[in-house]
C-alpha positions in Angstrom: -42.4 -93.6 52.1 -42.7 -97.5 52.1 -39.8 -99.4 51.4 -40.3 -103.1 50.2 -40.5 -106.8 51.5 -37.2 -107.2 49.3 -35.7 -104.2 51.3 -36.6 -106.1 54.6 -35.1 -109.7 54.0 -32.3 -107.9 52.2 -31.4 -106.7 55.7 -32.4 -109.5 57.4 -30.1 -111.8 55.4 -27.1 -109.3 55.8 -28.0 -108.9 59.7 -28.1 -112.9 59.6 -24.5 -113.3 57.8 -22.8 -110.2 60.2 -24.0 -112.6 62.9 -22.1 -115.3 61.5 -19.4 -113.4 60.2 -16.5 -113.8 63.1 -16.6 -117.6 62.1 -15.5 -116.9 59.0 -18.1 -120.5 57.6 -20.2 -119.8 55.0 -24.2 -120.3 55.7 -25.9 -122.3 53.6 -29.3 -120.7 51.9 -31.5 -123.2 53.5 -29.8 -122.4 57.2 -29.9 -118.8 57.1 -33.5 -118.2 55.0 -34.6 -120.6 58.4 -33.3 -118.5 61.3 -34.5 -115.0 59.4 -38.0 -116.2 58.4 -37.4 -115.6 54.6 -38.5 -117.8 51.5 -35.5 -119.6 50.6 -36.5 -119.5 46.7 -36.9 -115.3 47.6 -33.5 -115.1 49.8 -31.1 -116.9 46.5 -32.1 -113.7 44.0 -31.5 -111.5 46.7 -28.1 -113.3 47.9 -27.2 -113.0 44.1 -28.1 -109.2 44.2 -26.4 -108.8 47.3 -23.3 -110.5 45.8 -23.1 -108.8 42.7 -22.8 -105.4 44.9 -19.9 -107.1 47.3 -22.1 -107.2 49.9 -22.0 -111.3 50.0 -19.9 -113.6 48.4 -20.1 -117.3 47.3 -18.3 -120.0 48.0 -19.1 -123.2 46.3 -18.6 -126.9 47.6 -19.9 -129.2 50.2 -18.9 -126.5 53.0 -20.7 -124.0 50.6 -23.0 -121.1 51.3 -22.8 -117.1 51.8 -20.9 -114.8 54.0 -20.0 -111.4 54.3 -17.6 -110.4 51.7 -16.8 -107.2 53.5 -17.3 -106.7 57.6 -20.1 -105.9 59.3 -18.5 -102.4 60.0 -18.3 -101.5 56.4 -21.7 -102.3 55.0 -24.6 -99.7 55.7 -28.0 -99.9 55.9 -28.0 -97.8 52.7 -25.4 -100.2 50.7 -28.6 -102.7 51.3 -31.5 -101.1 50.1 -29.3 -99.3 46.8 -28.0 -103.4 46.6 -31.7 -103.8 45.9 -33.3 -101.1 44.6 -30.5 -98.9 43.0 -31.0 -95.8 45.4 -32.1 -95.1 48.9 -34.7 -92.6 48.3 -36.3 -91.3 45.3 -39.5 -89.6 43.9 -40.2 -89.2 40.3 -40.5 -85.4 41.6 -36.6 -85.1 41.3 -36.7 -85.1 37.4 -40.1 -83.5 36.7 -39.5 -80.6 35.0 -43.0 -79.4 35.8 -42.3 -79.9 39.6 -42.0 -76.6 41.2 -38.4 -75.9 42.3 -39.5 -75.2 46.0 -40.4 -78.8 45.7 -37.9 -80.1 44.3 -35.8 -78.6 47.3 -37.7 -80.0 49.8 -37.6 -83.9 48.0 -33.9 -83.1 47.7 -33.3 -82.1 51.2 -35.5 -85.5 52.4 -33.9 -87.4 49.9 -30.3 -86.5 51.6 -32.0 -86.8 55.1 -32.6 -90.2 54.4 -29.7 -91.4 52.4 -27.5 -90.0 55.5 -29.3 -91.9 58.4 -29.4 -95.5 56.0 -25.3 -94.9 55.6 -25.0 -93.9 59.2 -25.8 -97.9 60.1 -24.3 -100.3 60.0 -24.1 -103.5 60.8 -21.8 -103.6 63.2 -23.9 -101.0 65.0 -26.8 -103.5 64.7 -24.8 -106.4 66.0 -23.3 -104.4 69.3 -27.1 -103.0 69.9 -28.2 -106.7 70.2 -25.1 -107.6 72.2 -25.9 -104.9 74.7 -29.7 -106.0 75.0 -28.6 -109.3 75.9 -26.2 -108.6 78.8 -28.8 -106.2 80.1 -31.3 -109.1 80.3 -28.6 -111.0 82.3 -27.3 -108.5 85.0 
């Protein structure tokens, strides 16, 4: 299984708004496609994709940009990559009718394997396990 660049800055970008998100200021494209190393042409569709899921939200104006439009807590590593690819895990297997049905298990049992460990992770998770790496580096 490979998952995409688009997967990759997708989380990057949410991981890069959850940072900001106790300020409650929206990040501008340019600022946060900067501080996560992602084409800032690239990060805008995804932004848009991430948006049209309620992952993001807009706000327009001079103080414009992207934020969170849910916290940290409530968005999953898996509401990411379906935000961007439509499912978690899949495999053309599922709806081959030729596939033989001990298969077909197995894909269906890997395909629930991963779908459960990308919603088991959140953001929030994410955010605390950097939090925790820092103090550690200053005790």
């Amino acid at each position: 299984m490979k998952l995409s660049v688009k997967s990759d800055y997708a989380a990057r970008a949410v991981l890069g708004l959850a940072r900001h998100f106790p300020s409650g200021e929206a990040l501008r494209v340019q600022d946060l496609a900067s501080e996560q190393n992602i084409p800032a042409n690239y990060l805008v569709q995804i932004l848009i994709e991430l948006k049209a899921q309620g992952i993001a939200r807009s706000v327009r104006g001079k103080e414009g940009g992207y934020l969170l439009a849910r916290t940290p807590a409530e968005i999953s590593l898996g509401d990411v990559l379906r935000a961007v690819h439509g499912t978690v895990f899949d495999t053309p297997a599922l709806s081959d009718p030729d596939c033989a049905p001990e298969l077909r298990g197995a894909w269906l049992r890997l395909q629930k394997t991963v779908e459960g460990a990308a919603e088991s992770i959140t953001f929030q998770q994410l955010l605390d396990e950097s939090t925790a790496k820092e103090k550690m580096y200053y005790i």
